[in-house]
PASEBA-1860 file (N, C-alpha, C; in nm, 3 decimals):
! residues 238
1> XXXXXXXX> 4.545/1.714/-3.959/4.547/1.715/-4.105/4.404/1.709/-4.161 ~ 4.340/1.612/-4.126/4.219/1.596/-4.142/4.103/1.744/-4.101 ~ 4.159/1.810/-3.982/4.069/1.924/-3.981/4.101/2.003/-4.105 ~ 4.215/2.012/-4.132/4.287/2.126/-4.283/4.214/2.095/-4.372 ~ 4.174/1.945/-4.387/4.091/1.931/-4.513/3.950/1.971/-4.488 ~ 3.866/1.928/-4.382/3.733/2.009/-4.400/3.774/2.158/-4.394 ~ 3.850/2.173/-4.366/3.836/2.346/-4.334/3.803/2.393/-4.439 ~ 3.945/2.383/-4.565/3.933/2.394/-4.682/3.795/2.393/-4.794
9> XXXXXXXX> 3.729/2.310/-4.735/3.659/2.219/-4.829/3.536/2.325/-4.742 ~ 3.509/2.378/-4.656/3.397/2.433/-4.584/3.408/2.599/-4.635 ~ 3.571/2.660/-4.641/3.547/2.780/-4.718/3.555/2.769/-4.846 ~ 3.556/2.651/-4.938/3.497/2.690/-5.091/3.371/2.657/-5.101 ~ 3.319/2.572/-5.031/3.165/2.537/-4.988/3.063/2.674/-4.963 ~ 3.132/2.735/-4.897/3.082/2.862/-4.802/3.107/2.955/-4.933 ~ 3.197/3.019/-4.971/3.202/3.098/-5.045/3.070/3.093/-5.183 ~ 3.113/2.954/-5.247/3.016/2.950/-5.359/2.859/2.951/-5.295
17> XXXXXXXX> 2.851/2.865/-5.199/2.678/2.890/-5.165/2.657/3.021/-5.110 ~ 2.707/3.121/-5.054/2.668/3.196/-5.039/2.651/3.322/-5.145 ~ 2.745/3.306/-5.267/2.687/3.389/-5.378/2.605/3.362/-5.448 ~ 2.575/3.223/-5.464/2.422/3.142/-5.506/2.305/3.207/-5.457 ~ 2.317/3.170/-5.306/2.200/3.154/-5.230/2.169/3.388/-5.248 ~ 2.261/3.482/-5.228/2.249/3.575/-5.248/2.175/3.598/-5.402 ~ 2.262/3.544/-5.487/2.160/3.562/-5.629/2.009/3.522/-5.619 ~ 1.940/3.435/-5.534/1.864/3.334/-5.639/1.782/3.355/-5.466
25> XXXXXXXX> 1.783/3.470/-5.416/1.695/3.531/-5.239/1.709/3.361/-5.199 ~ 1.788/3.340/-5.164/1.799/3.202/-5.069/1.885/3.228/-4.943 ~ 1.832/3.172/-4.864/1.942/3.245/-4.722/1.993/3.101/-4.647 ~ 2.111/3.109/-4.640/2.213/3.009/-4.509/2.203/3.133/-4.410 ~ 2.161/3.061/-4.272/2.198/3.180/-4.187/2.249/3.123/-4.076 ~ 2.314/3.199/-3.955/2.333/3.153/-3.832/2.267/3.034/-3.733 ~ 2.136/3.084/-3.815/2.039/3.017/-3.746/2.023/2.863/-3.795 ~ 2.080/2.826/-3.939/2.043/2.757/-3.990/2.150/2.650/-3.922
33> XXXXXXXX> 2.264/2.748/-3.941/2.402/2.688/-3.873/2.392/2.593/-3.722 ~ 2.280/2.661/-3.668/2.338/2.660/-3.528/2.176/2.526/-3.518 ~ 2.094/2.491/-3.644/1.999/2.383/-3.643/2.103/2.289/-3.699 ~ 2.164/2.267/-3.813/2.279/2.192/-3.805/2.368/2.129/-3.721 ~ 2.366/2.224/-3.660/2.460/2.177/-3.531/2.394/2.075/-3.447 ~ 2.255/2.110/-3.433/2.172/2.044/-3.304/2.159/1.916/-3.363 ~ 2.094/1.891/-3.503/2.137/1.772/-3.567/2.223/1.677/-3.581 ~ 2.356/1.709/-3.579/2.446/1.639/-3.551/2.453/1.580/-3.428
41> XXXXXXXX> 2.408/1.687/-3.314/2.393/1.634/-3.210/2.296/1.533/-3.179 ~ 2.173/1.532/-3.173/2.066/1.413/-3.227/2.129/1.321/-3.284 ~ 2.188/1.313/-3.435/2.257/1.173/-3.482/2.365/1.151/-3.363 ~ 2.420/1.196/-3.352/2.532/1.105/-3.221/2.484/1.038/-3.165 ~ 2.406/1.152/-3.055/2.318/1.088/-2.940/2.266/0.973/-3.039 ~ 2.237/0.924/-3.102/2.145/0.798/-3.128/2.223/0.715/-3.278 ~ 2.372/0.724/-3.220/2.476/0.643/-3.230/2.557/0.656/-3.385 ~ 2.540/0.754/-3.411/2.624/0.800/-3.581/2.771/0.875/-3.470
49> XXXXXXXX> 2.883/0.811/-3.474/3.046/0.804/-3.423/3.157/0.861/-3.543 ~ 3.119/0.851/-3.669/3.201/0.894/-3.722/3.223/1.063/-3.752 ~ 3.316/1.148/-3.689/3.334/1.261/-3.655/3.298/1.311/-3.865 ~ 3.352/1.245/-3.919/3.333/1.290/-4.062/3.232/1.309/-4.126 ~ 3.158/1.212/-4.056/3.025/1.214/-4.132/2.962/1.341/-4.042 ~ 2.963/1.351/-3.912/2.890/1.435/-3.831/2.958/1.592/-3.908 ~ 3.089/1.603/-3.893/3.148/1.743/-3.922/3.049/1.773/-4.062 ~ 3.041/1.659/-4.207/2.962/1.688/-4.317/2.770/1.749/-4.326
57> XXXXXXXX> 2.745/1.646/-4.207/2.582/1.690/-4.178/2.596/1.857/-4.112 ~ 2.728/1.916/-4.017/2.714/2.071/-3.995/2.730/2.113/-4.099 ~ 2.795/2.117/-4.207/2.819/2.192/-4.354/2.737/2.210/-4.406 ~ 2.611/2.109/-4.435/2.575/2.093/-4.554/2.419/2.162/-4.552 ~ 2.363/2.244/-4.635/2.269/2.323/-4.571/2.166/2.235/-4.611 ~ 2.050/2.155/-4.580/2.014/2.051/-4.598/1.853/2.144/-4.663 ~ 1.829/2.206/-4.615/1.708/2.345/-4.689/1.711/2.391/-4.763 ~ 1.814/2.387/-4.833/1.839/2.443/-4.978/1.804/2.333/-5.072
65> XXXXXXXX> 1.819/2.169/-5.029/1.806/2.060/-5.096/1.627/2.015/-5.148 ~ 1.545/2.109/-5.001/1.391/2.076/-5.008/1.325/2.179/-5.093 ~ 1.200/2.185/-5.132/1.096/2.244/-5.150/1.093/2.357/-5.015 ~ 1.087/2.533/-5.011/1.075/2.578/-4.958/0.989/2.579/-4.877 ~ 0.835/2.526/-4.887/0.780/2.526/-4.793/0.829/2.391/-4.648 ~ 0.943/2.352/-4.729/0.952/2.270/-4.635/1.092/2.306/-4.477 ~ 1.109/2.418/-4.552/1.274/2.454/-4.483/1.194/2.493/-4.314 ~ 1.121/2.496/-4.336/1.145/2.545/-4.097/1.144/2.422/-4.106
73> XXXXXXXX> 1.114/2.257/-4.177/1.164/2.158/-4.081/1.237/2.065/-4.152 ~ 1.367/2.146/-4.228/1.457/2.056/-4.270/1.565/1.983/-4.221 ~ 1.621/2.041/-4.081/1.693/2.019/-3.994/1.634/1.896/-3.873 ~ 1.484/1.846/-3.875/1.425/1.758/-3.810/1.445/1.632/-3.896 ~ 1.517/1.557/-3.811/1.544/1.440/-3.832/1.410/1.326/-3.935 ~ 1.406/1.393/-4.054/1.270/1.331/-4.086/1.297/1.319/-4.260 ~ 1.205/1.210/-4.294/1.231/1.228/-4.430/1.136/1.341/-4.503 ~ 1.130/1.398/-4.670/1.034/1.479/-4.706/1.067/1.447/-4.827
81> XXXXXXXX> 0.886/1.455/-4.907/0.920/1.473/-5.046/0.990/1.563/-5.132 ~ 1.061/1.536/-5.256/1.102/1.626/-5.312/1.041/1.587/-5.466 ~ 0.943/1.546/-5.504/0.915/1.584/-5.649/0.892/1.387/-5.690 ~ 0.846/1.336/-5.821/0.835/1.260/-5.892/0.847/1.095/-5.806 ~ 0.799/1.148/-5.684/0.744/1.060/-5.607/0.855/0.984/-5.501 ~ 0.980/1.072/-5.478/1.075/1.037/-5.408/1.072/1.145/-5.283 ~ 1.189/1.076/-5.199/1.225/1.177/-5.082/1.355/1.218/-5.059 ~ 1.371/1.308/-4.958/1.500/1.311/-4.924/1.524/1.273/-4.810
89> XXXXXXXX> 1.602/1.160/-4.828/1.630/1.068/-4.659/1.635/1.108/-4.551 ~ 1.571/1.075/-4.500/1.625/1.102/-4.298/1.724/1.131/-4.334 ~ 1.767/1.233/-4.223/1.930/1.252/-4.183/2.009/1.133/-4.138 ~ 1.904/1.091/-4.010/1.974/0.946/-3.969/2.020/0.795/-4.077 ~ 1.948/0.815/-4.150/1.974/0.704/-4.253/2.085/0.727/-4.339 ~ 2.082/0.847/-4.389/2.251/0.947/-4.444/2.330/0.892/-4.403 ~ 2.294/0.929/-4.258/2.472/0.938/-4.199/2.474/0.782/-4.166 ~ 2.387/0.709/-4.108/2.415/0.553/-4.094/2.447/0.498/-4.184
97> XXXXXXXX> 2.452/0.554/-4.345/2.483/0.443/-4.460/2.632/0.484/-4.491 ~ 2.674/0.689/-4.467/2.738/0.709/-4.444/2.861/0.665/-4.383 ~ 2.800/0.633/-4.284/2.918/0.584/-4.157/2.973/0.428/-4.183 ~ 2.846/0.363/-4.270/2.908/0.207/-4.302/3.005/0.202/-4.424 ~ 3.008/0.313/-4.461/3.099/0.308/-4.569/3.281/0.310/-4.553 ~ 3.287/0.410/-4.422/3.412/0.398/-4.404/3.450/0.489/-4.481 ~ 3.411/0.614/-4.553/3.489/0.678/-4.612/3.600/0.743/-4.573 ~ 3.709/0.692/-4.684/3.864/0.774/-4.688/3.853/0.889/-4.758
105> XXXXXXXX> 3.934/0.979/-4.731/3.981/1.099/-4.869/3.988/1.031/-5.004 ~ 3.942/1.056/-5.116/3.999/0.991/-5.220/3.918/0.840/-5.313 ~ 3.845/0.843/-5.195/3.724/0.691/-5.212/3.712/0.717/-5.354 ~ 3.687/0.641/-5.413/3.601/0.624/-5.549/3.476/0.558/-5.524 ~ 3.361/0.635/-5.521/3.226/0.581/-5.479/3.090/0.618/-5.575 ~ 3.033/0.506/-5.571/2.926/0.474/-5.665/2.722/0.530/-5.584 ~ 2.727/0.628/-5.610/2.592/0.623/-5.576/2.416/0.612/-5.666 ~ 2.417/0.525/-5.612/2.236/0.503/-5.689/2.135/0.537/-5.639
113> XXXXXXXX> 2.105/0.639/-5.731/1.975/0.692/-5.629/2.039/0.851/-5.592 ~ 2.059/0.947/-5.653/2.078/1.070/-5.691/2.011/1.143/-5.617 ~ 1.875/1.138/-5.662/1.754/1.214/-5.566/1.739/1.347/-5.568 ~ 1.761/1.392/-5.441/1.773/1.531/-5.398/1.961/1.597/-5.432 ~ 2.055/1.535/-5.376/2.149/1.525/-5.432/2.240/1.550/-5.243 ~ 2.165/1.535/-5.180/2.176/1.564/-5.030/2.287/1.426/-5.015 ~ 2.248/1.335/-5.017/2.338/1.219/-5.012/2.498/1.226/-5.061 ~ 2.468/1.325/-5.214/2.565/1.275/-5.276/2.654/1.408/-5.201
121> XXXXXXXX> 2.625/1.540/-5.162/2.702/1.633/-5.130/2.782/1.570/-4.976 ~ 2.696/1.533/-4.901/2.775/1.433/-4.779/2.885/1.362/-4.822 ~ 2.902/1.306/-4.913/2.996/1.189/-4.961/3.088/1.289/-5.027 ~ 3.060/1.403/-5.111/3.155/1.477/-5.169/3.250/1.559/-5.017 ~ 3.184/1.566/-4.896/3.269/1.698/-4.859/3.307/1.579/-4.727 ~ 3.316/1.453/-4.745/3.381/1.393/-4.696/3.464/1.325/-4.725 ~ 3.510/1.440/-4.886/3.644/1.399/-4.987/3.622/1.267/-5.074 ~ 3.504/1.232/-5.104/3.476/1.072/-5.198/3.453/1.167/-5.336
129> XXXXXXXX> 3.575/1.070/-5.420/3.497/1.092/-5.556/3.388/1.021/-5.584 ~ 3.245/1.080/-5.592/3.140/1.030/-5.629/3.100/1.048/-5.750 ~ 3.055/0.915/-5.824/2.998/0.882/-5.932/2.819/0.879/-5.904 ~ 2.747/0.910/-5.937/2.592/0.935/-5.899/2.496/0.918/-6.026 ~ 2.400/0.819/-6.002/2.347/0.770/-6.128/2.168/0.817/-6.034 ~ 2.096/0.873/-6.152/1.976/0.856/-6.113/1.867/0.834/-6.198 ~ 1.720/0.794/-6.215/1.661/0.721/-6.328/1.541/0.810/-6.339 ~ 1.504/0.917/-6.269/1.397/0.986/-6.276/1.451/1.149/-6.365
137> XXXXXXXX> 1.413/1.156/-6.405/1.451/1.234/-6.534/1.424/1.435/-6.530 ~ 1.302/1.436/-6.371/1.315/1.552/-6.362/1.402/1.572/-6.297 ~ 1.440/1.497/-6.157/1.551/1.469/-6.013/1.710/1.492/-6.117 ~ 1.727/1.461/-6.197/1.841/1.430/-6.225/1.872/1.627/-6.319 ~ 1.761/1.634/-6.373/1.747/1.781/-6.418/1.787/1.895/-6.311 ~ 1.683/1.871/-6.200/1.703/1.987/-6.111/1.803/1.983/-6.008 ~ 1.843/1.826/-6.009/1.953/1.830/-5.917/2.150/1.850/-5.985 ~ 2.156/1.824/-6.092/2.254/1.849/-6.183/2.265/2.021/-6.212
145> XXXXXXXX> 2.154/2.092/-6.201/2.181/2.223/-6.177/2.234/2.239/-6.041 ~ 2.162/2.212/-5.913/2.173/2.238/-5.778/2.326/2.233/-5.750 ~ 2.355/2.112/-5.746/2.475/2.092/-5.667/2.581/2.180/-5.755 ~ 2.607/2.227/-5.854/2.723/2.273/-5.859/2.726/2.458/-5.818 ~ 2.601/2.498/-5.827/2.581/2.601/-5.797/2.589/2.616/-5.601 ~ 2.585/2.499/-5.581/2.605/2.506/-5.402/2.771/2.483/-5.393 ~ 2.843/2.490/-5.503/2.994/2.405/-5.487/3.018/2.300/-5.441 ~ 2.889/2.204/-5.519/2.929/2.060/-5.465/2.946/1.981/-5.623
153> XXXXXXXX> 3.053/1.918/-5.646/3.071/1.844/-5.801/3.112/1.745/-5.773 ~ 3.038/1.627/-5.803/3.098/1.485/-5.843/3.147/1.474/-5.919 ~ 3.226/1.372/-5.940/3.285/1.304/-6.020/3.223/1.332/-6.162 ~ 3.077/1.230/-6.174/2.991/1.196/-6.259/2.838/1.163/-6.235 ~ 2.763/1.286/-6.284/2.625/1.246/-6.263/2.602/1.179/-6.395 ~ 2.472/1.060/-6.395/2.417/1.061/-6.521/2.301/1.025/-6.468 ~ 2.184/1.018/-6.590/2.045/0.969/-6.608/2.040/0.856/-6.635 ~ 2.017/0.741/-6.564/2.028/0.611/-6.628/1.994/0.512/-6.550
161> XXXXXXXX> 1.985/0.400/-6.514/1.931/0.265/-6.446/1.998/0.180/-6.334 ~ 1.972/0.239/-6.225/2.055/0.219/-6.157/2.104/0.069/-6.138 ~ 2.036/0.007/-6.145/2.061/-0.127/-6.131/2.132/-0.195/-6.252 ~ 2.180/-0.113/-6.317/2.322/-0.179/-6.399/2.497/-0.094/-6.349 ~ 2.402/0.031/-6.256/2.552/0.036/-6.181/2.602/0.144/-6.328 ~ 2.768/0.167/-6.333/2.810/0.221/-6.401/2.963/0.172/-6.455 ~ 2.928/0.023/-6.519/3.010/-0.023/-6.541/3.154/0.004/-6.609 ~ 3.131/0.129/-6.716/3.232/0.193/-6.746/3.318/0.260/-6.688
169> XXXXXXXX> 3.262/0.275/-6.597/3.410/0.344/-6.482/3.415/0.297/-6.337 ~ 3.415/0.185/-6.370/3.452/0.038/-6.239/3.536/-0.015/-6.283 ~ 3.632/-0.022/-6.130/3.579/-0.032/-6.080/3.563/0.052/-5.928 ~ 3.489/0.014/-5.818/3.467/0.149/-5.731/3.518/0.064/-5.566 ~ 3.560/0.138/-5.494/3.578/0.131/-5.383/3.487/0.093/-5.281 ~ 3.343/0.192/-5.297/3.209/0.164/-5.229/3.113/0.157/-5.354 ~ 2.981/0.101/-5.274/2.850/0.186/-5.366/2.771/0.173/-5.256 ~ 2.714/0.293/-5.301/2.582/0.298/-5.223/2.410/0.336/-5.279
177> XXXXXXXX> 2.348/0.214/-5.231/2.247/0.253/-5.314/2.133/0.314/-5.194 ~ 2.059/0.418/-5.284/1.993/0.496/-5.181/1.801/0.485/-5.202 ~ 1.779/0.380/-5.219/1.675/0.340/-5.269/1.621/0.155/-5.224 ~ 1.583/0.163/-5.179/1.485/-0.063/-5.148/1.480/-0.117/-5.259 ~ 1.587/-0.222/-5.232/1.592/-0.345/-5.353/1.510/-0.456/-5.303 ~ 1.430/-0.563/-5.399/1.381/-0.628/-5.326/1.525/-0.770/-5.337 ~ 1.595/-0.756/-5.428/1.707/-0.789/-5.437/1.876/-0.746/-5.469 ~ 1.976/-0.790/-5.428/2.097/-0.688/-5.451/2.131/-0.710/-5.616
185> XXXXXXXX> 2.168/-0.631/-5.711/2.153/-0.682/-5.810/2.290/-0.712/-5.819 ~ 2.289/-0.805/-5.936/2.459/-0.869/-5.966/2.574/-0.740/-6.030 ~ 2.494/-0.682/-6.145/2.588/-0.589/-6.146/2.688/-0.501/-6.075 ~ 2.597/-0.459/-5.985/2.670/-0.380/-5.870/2.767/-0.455/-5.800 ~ 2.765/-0.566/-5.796/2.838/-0.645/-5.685/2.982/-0.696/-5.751 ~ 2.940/-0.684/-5.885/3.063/-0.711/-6.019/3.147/-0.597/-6.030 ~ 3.087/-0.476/-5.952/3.153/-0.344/-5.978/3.277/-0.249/-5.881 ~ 3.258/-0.362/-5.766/3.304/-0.354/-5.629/3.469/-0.379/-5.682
193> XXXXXXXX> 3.558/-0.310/-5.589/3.691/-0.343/-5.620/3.677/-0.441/-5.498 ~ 3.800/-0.567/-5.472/3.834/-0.670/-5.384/3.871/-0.593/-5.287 ~ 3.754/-0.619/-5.148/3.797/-0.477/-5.059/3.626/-0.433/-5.014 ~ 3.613/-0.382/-5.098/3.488/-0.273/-5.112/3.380/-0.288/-5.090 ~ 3.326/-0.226/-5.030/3.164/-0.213/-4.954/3.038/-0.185/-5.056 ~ 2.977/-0.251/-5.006/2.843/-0.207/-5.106/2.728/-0.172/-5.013 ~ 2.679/-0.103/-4.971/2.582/-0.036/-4.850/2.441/-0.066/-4.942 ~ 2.323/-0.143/-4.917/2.180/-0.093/-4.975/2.136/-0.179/-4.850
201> XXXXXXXX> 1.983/-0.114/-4.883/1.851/-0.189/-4.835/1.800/-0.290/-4.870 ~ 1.754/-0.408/-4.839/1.722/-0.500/-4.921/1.555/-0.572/-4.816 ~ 1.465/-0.576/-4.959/1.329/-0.609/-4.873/1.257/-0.511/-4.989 ~ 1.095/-0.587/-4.982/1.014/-0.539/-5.028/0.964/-0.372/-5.001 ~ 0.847/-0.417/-4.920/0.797/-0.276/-4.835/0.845/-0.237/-4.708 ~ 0.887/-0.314/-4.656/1.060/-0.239/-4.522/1.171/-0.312/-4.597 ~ 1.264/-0.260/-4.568/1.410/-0.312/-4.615/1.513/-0.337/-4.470 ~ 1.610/-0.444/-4.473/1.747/-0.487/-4.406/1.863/-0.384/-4.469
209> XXXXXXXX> 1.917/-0.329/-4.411/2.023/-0.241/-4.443/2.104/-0.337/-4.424 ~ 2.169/-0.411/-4.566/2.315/-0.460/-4.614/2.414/-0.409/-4.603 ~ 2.540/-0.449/-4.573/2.701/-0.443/-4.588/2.711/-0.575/-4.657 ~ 2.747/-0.544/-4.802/2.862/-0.663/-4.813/3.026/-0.605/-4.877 ~ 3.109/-0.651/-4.828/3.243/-0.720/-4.843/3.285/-0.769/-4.950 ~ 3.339/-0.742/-5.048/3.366/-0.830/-5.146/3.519/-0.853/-5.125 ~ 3.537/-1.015/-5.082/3.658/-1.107/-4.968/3.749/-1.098/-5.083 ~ 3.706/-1.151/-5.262/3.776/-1.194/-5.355/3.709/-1.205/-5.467
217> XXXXXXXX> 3.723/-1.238/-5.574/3.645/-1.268/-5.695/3.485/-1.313/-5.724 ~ 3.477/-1.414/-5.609/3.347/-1.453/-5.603/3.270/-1.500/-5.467 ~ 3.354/-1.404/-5.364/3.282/-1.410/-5.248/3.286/-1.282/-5.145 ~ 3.164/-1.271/-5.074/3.114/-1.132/-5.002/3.099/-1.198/-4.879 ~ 3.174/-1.110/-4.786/3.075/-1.114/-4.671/2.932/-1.042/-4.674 ~ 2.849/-1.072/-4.548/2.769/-1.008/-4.535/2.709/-0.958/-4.392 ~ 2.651/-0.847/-4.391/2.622/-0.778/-4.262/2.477/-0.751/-4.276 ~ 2.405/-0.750/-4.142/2.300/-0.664/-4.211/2.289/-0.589/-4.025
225> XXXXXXXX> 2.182/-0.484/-4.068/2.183/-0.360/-3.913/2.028/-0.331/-3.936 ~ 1.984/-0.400/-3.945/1.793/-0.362/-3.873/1.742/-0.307/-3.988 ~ 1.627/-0.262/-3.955/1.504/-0.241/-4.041/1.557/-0.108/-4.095 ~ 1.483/-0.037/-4.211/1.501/0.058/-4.259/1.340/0.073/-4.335 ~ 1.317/0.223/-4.417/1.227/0.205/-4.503/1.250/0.335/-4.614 ~ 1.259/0.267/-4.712/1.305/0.347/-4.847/1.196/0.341/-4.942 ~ 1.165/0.420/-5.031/1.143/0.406/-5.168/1.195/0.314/-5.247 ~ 1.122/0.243/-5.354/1.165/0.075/-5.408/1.266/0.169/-5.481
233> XXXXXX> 1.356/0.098/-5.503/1.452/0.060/-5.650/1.410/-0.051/-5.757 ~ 1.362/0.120/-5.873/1.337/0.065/-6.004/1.396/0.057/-6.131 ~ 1.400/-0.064/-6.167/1.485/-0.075/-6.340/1.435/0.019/-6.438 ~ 1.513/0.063/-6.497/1.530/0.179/-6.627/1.536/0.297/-6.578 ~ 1.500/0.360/-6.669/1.524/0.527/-6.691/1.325/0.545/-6.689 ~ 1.321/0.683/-6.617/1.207/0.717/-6.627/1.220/0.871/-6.660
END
C-alpha cells in the first residue's frame, strides 16, 4: 500500500518537475537519478533505516534546490549556501531529523526554518501536511515560488518568526525546527498535540539534536542523539 502511495506521489512529482525544469533549461536526468540513488545509499550505510525517508531523498532532485554553480555537488553529502546567509542541510541531517519524526501519511507537521525548501519537500512526499514558517524575507520569496513549480505544496508557507511557532493552526503532530536554538522555546512546545514530537538542535555554536515527547499537559520526555551544527535560530522577521 505504502509503495501505491509513493508511486503516485513520484508520477505527479515527475510530471510537474519535468515541465518546469523543460521551461526554465533546468535538467533532472538519469544521471541525476542514479546520484540520488548513491545517496541514499551513503545515508543508510551510516544509519538513516527508515525506507520512507530514504525512498523521499531518491525523488527529490536536491540541485534544483541550490545555486547552479553548485549542482555537480549537490548529491555529496554536504551542506551549501543558498543566499541571506543560510544553507541547505546536509542530506544526513534531513533525513536524521527526518527519521526522528516518525512520519505517518497524514502527519500534521510544523516546520521552522523554510530555507531552501529541501526539508520541507522531504516531509511533503512522505505524505506530512506541512505547515513551514520562515523569517528571512528573500528565502521565503524564492522558495514560495520554487516548490510549487517542482509539485511540491504545503499546507502553509508564511514569513514570520519562527520562534512563536504558528499558533493559529495548532495544534501539530510534529515540529521541526531546522535551525540552532540556544534554547527550546515555550511556544513551540505549547503547540505539540499530547503525543507529538518536537525534533530541534539545541546549543550555542554546536547544537544537541533534541526529541521531546509531549507525555501530557505539562510534561515531555526528552532525548537527545549527539552533536550537530546549524545556523542559529533567530527571533523576528528579517
Amino acid at each position: 500500500m505504502f509503495f501505491g502511495f509513493f508511486q503516485s506521489i513520484f508520477t505527479e512529482i515527475n510530471t510537474i518537475k519535468h515541465r518546469f525544469v523543460s521551461q526554465n533549461n533546468m535538467k533532472d536526468t538519469n544521471k541525476h537519478q542514479g546520484l540520488r540513488n548513491q545517496l541514499a545509499k551513503v545515508l543508510h550505510e551510516k544509519g538513516i533505516t527508515d525506507k520512507n525517508v530514504l525512498e523521499a531523498i531518491k525523488i527529490i532532485p536536491r540541485h534544483l534546490f541550490l545555486n547552479s554553480s553548485f549542482e555537480d555537488f549537490a548529491y555529496q553529502d554536504k551542506a551549501f549556501p543558498i543566499g541571506a546567509g543560510q544553507t541547505i542541510s546536509q542530506p544526513y541531517t534531513v533525513a536524521f531529523q527526518s527519521q526522528l519524526l516518525e512520519v505517518k501519511k497524514g502527519d500534521k507537521i510544523l516546520e521552522i526554518g523554510t530555507g531552501s525548501g529541501y526539508q520541507t519537500a522531504v516531509l511533503c512526499v512522505m505524505g506530512a501536511t506541512v505547515y513551514t514558517v520562515e523569517r528571512q524575507n528573500e528565502l521565503f520569496k524564492t522558495t514560495s515560488l520554487l516548490l510549487p513549480k517542482l509539485g511540491i505544496r504545503p499546507k502553509h508557507i508564511s514569513f514570520g518568526d519562527g520562534y512563536k511557532g504558528l499558533p493559529n493552526h495548532a495544534p501539530f503532530d510534529s515540529i521541526i525546527v531546522t535551525a540552532g536554538a540556544p534554547i527550546i522555546p515555550k511556544p513551540l512546545m505549547a503547540q505539540l498535540k499530547i503525543g507529538g514530537k518536537l525534533v530541534i538542535p539545541v546549543g550555542e555554536k554546536e547544537q544537541i539534536m533534541t526529541l521531546l515527547i509531549r507525555k501530557n499537559e505539562t510534561q515531555f520526555e526528552k532525548h537527545e542523539f549527539g552533536d550537530f551544527k546549524f545556523v542559529p535560530l533567530l527571533e523576528n522577521k528579517n
